[in-house]
C-alpha positions in Angstrom: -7.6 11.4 -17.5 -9.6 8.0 -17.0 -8.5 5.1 -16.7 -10.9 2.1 -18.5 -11.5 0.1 -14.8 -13.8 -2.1 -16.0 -11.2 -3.5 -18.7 -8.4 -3.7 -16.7 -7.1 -6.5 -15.4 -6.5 -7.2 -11.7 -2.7 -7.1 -12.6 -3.1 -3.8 -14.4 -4.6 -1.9 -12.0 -2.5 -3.3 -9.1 0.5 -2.1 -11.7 -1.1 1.8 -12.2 -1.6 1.5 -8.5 2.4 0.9 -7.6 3.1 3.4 -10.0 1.2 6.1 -8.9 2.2 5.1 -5.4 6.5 5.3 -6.6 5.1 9.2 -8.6 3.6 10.6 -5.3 6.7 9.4 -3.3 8.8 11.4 -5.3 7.7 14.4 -3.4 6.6 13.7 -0.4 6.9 16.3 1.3 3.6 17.9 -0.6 1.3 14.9 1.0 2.0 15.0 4.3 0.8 12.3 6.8 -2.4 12.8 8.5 -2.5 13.5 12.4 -4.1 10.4 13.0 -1.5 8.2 11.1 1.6 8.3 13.9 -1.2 6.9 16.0 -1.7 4.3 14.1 1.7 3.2 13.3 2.3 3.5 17.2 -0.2 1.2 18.0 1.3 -1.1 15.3 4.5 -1.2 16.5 3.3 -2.2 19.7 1.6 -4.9 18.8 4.4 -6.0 17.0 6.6 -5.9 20.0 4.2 -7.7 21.5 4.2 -9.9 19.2 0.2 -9.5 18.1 1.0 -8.7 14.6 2.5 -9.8 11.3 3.5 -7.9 8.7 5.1 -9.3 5.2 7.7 -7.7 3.5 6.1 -5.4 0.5 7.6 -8.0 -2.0 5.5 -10.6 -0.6 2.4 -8.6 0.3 2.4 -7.5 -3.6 2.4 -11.6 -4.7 -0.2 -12.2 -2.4 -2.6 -9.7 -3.5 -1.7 -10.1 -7.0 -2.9 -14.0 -6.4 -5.9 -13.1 -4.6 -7.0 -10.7 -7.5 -7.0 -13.8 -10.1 
C-alpha cells in the first residue's frame, strides 16, 4: 500500500501517523525497544530531575505540531 504524500494534508498525515503509532502499540511486544533507547530515556530523566528539560503532555505536543504543520 501507498499512501498519496504529496496530497495529503499536514493534518492527514499527522492523523495516519497516530494511527499507525495506536496499531503497532497493540502488540508491542513484537517491536521491542532498541538497546540504545533505555539510555536515552535515562539521560532524559535526568535532566528532568535536574530540571534541564521540558516535556509537554502528548495532548499538547500533538496541537503544537499540528499548528506548526499549517
Amino acid at each position: 500500500m501507498t499512501l498519496p504524500l504529496d496530497k495529503m494534508t499536514g493534518e492527514e498525515k499527522l492523523q495516519v501517523t497516530e494511527d499507525l503509532w495506536i496499531d503497532l502499540t497493540k502488540n508491542e511486544s513484537e517491536y521491542p525497544s532498541p538497546n540504545w533507547h533505555k539510555d536515552v530515556l535515562e539521560l532524559r530523566e535526568k535532566r528532568a530531575i535536574e530540571g534541564k528539560e521540558e516535556y509537554l503532555d502528548w495532548e499538547a505536543a500533538k496541537k503544537n505540531i499540528r499548528n506548526l504543520s499549517k
